[in-house]
C-alpha positions in Angstrom: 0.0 0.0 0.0 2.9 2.3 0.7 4.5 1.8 -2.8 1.6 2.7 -4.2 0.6 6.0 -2.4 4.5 7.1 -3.3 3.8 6.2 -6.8 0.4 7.7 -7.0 0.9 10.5 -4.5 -1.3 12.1 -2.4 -4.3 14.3 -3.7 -4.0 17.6 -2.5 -7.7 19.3 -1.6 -7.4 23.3 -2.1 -11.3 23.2 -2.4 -13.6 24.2 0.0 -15.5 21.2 0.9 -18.8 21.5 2.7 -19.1 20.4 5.6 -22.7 19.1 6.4 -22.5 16.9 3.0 -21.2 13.5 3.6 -18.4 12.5 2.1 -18.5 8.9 0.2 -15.4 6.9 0.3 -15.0 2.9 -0.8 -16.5 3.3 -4.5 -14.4 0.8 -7.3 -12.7 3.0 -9.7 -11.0 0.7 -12.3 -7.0 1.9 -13.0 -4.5 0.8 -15.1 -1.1 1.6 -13.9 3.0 0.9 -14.5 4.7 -0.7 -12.3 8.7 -0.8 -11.7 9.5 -3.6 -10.5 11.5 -4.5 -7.5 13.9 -7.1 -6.9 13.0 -8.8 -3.4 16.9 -10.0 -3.4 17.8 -6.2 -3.0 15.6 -5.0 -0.3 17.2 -8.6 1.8 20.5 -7.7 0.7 20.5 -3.7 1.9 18.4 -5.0 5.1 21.0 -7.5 6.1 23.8 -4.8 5.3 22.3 -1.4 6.4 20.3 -3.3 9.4 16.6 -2.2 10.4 17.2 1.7 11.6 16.2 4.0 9.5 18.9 6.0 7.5 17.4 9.8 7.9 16.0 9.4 11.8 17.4 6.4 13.7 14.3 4.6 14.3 14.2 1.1 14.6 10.6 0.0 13.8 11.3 -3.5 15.5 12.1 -1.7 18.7 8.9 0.4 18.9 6.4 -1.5 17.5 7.2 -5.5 18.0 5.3 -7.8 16.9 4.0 -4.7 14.2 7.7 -3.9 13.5 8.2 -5.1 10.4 7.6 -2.0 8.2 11.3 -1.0 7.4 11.2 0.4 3.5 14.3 0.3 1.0 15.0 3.7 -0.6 17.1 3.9 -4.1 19.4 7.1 -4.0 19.0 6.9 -7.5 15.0 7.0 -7.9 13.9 4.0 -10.1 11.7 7.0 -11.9 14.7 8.2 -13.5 15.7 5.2 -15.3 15.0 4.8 -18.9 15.5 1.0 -18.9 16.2 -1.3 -16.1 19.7 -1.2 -13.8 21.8 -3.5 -11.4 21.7 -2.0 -7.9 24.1 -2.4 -5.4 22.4 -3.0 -2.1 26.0 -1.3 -0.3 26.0 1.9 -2.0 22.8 2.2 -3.9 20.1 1.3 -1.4 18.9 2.6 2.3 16.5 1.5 4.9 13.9 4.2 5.9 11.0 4.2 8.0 7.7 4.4 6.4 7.5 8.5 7.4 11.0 9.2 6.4 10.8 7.2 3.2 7.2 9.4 2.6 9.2 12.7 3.4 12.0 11.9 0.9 9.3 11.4 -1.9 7.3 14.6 -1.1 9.5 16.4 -4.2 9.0 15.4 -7.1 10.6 14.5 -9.5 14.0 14.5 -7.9 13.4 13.4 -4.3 15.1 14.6 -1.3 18.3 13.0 -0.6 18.8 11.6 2.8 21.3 14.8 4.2 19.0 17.1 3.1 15.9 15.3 4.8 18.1 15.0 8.0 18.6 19.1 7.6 14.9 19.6 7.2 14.5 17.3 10.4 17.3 19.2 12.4 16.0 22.3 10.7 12.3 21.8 12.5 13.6 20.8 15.9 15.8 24.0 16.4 19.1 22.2 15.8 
């Protein structure tokens, strides 16, 4: 579900929306979408290399959440978006665990996303660092 909402994005809403209407959610809306695909070697690869702690903020999802832990999320410093055909990556230099909100955050610019120092200066930025 994560991959998709960072391939799809997020709808902005700038409209004013009325309040005392109710607002449907749930309809079927058929798509038809390309995917890039991921190579499941990779993500095991950078997780056994990098560990489970995210790159930008530290956190280890396993430590917080337990049994729910399990959410770490592999980020390409090269976005897969910008290739024209498909690549070897190499899970050492090429790939980083994030957490789910740090992985979001990185994928908020488009279409270059922000690389990892400059999310950790946004981050360091907000808390008066």
């Amino acid at each position: 579900m994560a991959a998709m909402a960072e391939l799809i994005g997020y709808d902005v809403v700038q409209d004013e929306v009325p309040l005392d209407e109710p607002a449907f959610e749930g309809g079927l809306k058929p798509a038809v979408v390309n995917r890039r695909e991921r190579n499941p070697r990779n993500r095991l690869l950078c997780i056994r290399l990098h560990g489970e702690r995210c790159t930008a903020c530290g956190l280890e999802p396993q430590g917080r959440y337990h049994a729910a832990g399990g959410i770490i999320e592999v980020h390409h410093l090269e976005p897969l978006a910008s290739l024209s055909s498909s690549k070897p990556y190499d899970p050492a230099t090429e790939l980083v665990p994030l957490c789910p909100n740090c992985h979001r955050a990185v994928h908020t610019r488009r279409p270059v996303p922000w690389s990892i120092e400059e999310l950790k200066q946004i981050m360091d930025e907000a808390s008066g660092c």
